[in-house]
DOVO-92017 format. One record per residue (C-alpha): residue number from 1; x, y, z; residue in three letters. Coordinates in nm, 3 decimals, always signed. Example, Ala and Ser with C-alpha at 12.3 -4.5 7.8 and 13.67 -1.06 7.14 Angstrom:
2
- migu / u / v / w / bator
- 1 / +1.230 / -0.450 / +0.780 / ala
- 2 / +1.367 / -0.106 / +0.714 / ser
***
This chain:
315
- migu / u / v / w / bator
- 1 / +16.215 / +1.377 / +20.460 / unk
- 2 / +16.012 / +1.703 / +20.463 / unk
- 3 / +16.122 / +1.933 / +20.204 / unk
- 4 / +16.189 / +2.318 / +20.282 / unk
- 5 / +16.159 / +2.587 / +19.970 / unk
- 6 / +16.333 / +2.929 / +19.978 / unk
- 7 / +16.133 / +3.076 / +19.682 / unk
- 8 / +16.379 / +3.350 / +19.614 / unk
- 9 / +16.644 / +3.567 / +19.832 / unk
- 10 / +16.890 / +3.856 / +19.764 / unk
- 11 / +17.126 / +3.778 / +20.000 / unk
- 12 / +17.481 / +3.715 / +19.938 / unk
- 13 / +17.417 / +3.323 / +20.104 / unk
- 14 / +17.176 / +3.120 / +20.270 / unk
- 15 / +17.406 / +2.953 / +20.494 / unk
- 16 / +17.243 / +3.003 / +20.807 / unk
- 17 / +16.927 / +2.882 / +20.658 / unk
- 18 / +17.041 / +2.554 / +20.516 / unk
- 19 / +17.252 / +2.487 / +20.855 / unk
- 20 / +16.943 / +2.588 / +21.054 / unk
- 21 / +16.673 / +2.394 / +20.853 / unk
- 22 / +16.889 / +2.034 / +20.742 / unk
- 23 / +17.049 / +2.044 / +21.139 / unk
- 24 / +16.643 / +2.005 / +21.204 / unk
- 25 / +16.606 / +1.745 / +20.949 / unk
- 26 / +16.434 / +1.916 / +20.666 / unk
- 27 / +16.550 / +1.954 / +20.277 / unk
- 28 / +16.579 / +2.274 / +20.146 / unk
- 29 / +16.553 / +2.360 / +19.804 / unk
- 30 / +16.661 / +2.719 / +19.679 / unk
- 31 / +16.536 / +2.888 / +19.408 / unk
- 32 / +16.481 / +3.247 / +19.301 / unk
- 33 / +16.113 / +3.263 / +19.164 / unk
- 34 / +15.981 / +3.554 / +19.025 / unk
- 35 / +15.624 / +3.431 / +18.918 / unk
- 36 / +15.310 / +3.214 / +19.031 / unk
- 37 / +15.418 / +2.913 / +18.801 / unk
- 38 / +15.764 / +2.943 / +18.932 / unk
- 39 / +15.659 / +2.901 / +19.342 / unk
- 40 / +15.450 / +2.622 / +19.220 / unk
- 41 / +15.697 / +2.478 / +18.994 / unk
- 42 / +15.903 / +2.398 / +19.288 / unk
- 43 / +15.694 / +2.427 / +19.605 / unk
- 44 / +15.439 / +2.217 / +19.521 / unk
- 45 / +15.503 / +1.936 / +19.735 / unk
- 46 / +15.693 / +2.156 / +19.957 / unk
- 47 / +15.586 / +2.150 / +20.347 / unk
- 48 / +15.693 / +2.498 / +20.424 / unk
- 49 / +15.787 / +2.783 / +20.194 / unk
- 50 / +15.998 / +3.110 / +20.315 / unk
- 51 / +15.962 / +3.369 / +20.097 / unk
- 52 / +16.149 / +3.736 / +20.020 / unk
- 53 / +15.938 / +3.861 / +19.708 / unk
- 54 / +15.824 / +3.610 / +19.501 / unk
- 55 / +15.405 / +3.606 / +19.445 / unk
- 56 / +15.239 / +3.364 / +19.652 / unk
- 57 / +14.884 / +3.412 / +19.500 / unk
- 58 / +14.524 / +3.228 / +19.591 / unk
- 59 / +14.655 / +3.044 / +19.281 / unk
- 60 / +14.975 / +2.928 / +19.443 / unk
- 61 / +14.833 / +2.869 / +19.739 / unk
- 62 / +14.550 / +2.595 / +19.570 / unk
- 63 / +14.833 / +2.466 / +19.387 / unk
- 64 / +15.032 / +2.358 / +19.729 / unk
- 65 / +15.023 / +1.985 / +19.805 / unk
- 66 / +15.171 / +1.969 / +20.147 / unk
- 67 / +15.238 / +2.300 / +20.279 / unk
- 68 / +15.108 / +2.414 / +20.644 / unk
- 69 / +15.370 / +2.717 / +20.696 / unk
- 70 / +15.472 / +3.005 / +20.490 / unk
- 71 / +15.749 / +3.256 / +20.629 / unk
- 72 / +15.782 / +3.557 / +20.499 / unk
- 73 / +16.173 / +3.741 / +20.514 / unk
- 74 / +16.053 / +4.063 / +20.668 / unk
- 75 / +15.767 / +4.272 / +20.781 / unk
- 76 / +15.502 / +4.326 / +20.533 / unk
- 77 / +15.327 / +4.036 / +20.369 / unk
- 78 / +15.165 / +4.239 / +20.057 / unk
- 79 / +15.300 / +3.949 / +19.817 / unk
- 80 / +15.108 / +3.655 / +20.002 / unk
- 81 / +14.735 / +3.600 / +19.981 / unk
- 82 / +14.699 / +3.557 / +20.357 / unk
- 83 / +14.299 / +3.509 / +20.298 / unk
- 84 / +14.388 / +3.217 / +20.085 / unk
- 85 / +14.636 / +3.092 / +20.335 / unk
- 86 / +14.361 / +3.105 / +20.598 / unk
- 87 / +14.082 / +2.919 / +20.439 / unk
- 88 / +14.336 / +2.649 / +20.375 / unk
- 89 / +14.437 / +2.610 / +20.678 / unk
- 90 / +14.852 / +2.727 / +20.640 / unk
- 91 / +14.987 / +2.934 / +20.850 / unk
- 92 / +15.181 / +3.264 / +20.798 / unk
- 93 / +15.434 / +3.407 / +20.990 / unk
- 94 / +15.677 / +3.705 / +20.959 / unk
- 95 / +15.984 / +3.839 / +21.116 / unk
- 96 / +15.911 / +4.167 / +21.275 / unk
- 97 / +16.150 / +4.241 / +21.570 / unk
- 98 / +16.518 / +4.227 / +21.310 / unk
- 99 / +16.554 / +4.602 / +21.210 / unk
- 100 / +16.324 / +4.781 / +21.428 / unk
- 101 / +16.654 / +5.048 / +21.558 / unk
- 102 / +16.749 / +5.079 / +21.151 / unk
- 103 / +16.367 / +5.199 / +21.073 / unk
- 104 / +16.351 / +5.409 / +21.345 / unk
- 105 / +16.638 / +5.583 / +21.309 / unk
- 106 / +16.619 / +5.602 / +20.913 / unk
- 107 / +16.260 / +5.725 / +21.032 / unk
- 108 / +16.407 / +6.026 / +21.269 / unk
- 109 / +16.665 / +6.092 / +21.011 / unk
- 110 / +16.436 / +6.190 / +20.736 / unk
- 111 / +16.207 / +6.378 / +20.994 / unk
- 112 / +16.544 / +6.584 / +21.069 / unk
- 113 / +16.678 / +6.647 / +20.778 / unk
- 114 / +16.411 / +6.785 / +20.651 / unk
- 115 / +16.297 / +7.013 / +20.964 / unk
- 116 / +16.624 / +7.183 / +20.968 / unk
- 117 / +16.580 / +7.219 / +20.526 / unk
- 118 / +16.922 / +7.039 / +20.489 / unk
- 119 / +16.909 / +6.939 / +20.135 / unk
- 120 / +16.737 / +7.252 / +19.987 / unk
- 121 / +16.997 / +7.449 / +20.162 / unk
- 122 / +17.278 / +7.221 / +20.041 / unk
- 123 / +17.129 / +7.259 / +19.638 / unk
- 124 / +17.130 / +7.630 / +19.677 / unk
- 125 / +17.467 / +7.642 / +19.825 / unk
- 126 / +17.651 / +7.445 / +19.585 / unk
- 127 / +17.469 / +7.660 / +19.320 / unk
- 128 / +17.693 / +7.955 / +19.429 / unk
- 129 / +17.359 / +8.128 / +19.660 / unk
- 130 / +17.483 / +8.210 / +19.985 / unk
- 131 / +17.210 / +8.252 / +20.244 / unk
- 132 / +17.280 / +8.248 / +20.625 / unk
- 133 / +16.895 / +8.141 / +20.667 / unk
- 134 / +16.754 / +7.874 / +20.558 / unk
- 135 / +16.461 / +7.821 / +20.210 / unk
- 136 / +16.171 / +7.813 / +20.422 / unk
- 137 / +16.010 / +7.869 / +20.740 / unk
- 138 / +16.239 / +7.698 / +20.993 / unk
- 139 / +16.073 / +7.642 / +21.362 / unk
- 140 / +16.282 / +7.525 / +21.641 / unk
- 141 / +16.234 / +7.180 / +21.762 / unk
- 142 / +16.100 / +7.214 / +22.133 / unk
- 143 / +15.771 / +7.427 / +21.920 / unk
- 144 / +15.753 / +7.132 / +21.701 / unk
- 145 / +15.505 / +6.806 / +21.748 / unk
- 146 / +15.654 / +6.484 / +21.600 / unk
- 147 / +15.327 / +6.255 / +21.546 / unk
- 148 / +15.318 / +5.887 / +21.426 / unk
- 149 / +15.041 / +5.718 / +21.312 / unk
- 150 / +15.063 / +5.403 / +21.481 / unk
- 151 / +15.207 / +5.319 / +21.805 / unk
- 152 / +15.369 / +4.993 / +21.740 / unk
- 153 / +15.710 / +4.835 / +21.773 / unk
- 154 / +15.852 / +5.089 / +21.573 / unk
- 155 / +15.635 / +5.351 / +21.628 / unk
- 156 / +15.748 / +5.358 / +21.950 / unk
- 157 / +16.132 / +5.385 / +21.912 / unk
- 158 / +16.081 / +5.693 / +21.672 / unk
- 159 / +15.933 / +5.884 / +21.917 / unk
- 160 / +16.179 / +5.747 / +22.189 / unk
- 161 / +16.413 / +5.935 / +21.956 / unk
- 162 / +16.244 / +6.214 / +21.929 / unk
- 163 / +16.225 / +6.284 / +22.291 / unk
- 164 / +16.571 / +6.388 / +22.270 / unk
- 165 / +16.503 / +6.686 / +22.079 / unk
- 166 / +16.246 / +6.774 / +22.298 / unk
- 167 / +15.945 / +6.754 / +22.040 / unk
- 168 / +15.610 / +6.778 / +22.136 / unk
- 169 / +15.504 / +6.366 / +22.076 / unk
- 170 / +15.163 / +6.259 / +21.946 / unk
- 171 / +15.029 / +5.936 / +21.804 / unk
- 172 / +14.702 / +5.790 / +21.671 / unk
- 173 / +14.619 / +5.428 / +21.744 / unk
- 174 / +14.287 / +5.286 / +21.769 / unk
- 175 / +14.417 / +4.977 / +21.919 / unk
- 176 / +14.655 / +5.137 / +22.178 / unk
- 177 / +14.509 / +5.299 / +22.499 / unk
- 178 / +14.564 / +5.646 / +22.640 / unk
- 179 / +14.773 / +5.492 / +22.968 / unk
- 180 / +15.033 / +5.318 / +22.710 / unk
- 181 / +15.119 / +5.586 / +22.535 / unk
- 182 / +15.094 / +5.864 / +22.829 / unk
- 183 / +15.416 / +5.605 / +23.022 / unk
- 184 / +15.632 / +5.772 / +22.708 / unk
- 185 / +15.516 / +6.080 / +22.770 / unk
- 186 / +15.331 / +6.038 / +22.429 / unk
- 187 / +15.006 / +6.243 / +22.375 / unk
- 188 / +14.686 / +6.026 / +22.237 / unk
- 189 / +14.455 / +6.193 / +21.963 / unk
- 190 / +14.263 / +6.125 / +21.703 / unk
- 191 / +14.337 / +6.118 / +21.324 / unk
- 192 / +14.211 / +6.460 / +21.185 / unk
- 193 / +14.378 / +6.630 / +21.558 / unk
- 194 / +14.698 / +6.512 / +21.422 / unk
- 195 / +14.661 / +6.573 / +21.070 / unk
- 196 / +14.560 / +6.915 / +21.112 / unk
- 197 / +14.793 / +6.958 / +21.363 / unk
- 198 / +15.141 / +6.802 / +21.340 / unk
- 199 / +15.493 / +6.942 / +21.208 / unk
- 200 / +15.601 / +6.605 / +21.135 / unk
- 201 / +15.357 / +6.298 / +21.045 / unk
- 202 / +15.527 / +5.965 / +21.072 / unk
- 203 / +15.324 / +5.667 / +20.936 / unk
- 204 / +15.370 / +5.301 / +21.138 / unk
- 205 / +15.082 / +5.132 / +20.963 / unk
- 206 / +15.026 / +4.771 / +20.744 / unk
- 207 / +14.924 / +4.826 / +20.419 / unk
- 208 / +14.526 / +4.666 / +20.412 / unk
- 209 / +14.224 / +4.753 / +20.233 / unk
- 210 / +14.135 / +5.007 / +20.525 / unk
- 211 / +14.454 / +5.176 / +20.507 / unk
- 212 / +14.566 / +5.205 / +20.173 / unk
- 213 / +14.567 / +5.578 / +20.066 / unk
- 214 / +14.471 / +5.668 / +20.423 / unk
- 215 / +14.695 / +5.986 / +20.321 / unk
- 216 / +14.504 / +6.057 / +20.000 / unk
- 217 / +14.447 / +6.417 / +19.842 / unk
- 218 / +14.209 / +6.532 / +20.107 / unk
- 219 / +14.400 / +6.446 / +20.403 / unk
- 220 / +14.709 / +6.562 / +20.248 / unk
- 221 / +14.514 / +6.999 / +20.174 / unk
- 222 / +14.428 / +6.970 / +20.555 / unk
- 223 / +14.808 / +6.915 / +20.688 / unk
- 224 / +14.912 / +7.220 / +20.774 / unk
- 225 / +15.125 / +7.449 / +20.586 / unk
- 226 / +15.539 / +7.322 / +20.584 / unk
- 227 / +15.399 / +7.009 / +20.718 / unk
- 228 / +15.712 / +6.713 / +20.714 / unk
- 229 / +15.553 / +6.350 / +20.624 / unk
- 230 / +15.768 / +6.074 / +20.646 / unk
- 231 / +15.711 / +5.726 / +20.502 / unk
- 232 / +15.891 / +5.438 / +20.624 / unk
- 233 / +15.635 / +5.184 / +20.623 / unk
- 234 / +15.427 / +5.081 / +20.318 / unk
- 235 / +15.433 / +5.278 / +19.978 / unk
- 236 / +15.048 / +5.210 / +19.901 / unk
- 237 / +14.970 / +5.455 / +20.247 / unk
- 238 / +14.980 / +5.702 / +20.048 / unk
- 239 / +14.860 / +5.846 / +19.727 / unk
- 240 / +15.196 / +5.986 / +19.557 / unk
- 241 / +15.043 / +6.120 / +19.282 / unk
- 242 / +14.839 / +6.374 / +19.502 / unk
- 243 / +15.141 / +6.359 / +19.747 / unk
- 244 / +15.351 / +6.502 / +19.457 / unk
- 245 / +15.095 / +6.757 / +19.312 / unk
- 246 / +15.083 / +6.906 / +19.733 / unk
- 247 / +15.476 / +6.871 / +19.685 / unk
- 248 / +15.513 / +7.146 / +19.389 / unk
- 249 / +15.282 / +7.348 / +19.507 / unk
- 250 / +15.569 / +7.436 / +19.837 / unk
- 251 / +15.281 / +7.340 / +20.098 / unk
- 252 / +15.476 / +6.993 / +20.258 / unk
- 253 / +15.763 / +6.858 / +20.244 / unk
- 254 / +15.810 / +6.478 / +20.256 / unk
- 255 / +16.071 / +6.184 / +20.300 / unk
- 256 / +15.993 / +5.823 / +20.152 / unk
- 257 / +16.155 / +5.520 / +20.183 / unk
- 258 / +15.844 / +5.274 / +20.006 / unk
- 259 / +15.665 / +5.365 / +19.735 / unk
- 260 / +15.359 / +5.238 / +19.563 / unk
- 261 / +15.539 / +5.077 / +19.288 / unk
- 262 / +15.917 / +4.984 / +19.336 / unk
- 263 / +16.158 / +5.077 / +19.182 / unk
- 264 / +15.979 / +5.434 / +19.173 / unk
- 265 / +15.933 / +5.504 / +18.784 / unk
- 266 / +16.185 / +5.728 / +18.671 / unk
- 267 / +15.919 / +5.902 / +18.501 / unk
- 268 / +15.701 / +5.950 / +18.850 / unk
- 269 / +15.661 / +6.343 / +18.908 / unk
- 270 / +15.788 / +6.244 / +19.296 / unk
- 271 / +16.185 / +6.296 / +19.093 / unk
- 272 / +16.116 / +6.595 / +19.013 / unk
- 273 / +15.956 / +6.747 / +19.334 / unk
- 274 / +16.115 / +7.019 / +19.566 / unk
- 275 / +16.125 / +7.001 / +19.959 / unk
- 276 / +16.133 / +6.583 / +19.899 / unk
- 277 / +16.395 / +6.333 / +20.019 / unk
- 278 / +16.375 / +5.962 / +19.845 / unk
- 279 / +16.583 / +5.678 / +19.969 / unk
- 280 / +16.536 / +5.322 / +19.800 / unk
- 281 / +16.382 / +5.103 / +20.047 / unk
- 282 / +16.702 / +5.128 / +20.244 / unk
- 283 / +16.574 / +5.225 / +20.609 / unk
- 284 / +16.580 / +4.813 / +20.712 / unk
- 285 / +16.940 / +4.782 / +20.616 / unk
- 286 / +17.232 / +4.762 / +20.816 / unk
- 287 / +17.560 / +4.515 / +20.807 / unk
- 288 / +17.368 / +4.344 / +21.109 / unk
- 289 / +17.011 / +4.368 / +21.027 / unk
- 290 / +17.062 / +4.101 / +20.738 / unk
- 291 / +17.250 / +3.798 / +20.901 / unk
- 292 / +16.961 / +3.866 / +21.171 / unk
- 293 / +16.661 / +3.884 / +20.969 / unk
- 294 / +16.810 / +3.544 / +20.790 / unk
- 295 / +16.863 / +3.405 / +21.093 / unk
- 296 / +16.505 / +3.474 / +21.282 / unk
- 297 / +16.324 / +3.367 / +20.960 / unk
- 298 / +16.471 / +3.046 / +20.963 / unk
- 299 / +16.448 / +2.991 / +21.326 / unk
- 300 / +16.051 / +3.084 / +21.280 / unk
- 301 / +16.068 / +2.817 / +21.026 / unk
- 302 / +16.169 / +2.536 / +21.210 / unk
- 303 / +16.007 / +2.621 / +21.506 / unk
- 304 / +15.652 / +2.620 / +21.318 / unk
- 305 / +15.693 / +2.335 / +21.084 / unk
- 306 / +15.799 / +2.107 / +21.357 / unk
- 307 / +15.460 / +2.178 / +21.555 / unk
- 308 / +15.645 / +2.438 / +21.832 / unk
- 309 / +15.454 / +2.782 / +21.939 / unk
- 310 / +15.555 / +2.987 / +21.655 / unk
- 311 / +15.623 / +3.381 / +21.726 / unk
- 312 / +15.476 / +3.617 / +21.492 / unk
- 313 / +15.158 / +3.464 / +21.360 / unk
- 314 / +14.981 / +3.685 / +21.059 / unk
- 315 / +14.720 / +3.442 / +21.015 / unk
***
């Protein structure tokens, strides 16, 4: 019998996995690895590995014995080496499509909240300062354009969203034509159009070697003055020690969800900026978005280790 590794999970059970993955005739073994030596300590003769954080390294990845499909629980697949999973002919797969209406609307959230300046205004209220205006320049929606760059999956439902409140919509895509986004009423430009441009910047990107710091400090003294980024993607987008240093200076105002390094250092000077919201990696979550992201993973699982068209291919 085939034998099935969970390298490491923070959910409460794994029941739908094991029913999932033994009802197909596989083994699973569970364990909660938090290094190379540990994956390899028990994958190594493993056929299939689905993984939450642990490292799957080019190391790992020589190490493995028998394995032809790694699944990764969730989106982004910063903590495998897909190039070494490539050349060795294993393939990769992750679970996309489970909390695309949690992102997005953790996404808009953000974007609001800090358009209409609702933290600063609640600080300075509770302080004792009443003001019937609010700390900053405050623009009404229907002036305001609500840009992502991206125009994927999620993406899309932001600015779905934002429709509502009648923003102007933008996005930047290289890989999406003018005709898909103009049947959402969405506006194609380029990069520096929206950078220069945009109220609120949304990023909808993977993290590669092409993107990472794509907001860096350059990009970040051409956004325009009160300029809202939001981050709900991949920490390593953006550089957040130029991100903060724009921060104190009153010219943006931002809200993350990923960071470069998580936990964010308490020492980071992101803490201690004004005109910032931070949330902990939360946007995915919801009561349903867990069972659901369990459940797809597994599925993918099962349907790629037993030689069935598997759904979301990385490599």
């Amino acid at each position: 019998m085939e034998k099935v590794l969970i390298t490491d999970y923070g959910f409460k059970n794994i029941d739908q996995e094991k029913k999932i993955i033994t009802e197909a005739g596989f083994e699973l073994i569970a364990a909660q690895c938090k290094t190379p030596e540990d994956v390899l300590t028990y994958g190594a003769e493993a056929a299939a590995l689905l993984v939450q954080w642990a490292p799957v390294t080019a190391s790992v990845i020589d190490g493995l014995k028998k394995c032809r499909l790694i699944v990764r629980y969730g989106i982004g697949v910063d903590n495998l080496d897909l190039e070494a999973a490539q050349k060795k002919g294993i393939v990769v797969c992750n679970v996309p499509d489970y909390c695309i209406a949690e992102v997005a609307d953790h996404t808009v959230s953000l974007a609001l909240a800090l358009a209409r300046q609702l933290t600063e205004t609640h600080k300075r209220t509770v302080s004792g300062e009443w003001k019937i205006i609010p700390p900053d320049v405050a623009l009404p929606f229907y002036e305001m354009k609500f840009a992502t760059i991206g125009f994927g999956r999620i993406a899309r439902e932001v600015l779905k969203r934002a429709t509502s409140f009648r923003f102007k919509k933008m996005a930047y895509d290289p890989f999406v034509g003018k005709d898909d986004m103009e049947s959402l009423s969405v506006e194609k430009s380029n990069f520096d159009e929206i950078i220069e441009t945009a109220d609120i910047i949304s990023l909808h990107l993977p993290l590669t070697q092409q993107t990472h710091h794509i907001i860096n400090e350059d990009v970040l003294n051409r956004m325009k003055k009160g300029a809202i980024l939001v981050n709900t993607s991949r920490g390593g987008l953006i550089d957040t020690e130029a991100l903060a240093s724009r921060l104190a200076s009153g010219a943006l105002f931002a809200g993350l969800d990923v960071y470069e390094k998580e936990p964010l250092p308490v020492e980071h000077p992101l803490i201690r900026s004004k005109n910032v919201i931070l949330t902990s990696h939360t946007a995915w979550y919801s009561e349903r978005s867990v069972p659901t992201l369990q459940r797809m993973a597994a599925e993918e699982l099962v349907r790629g280790i037993s030689g069935s068209t598997v759904k979301n291919r990385v490599v």
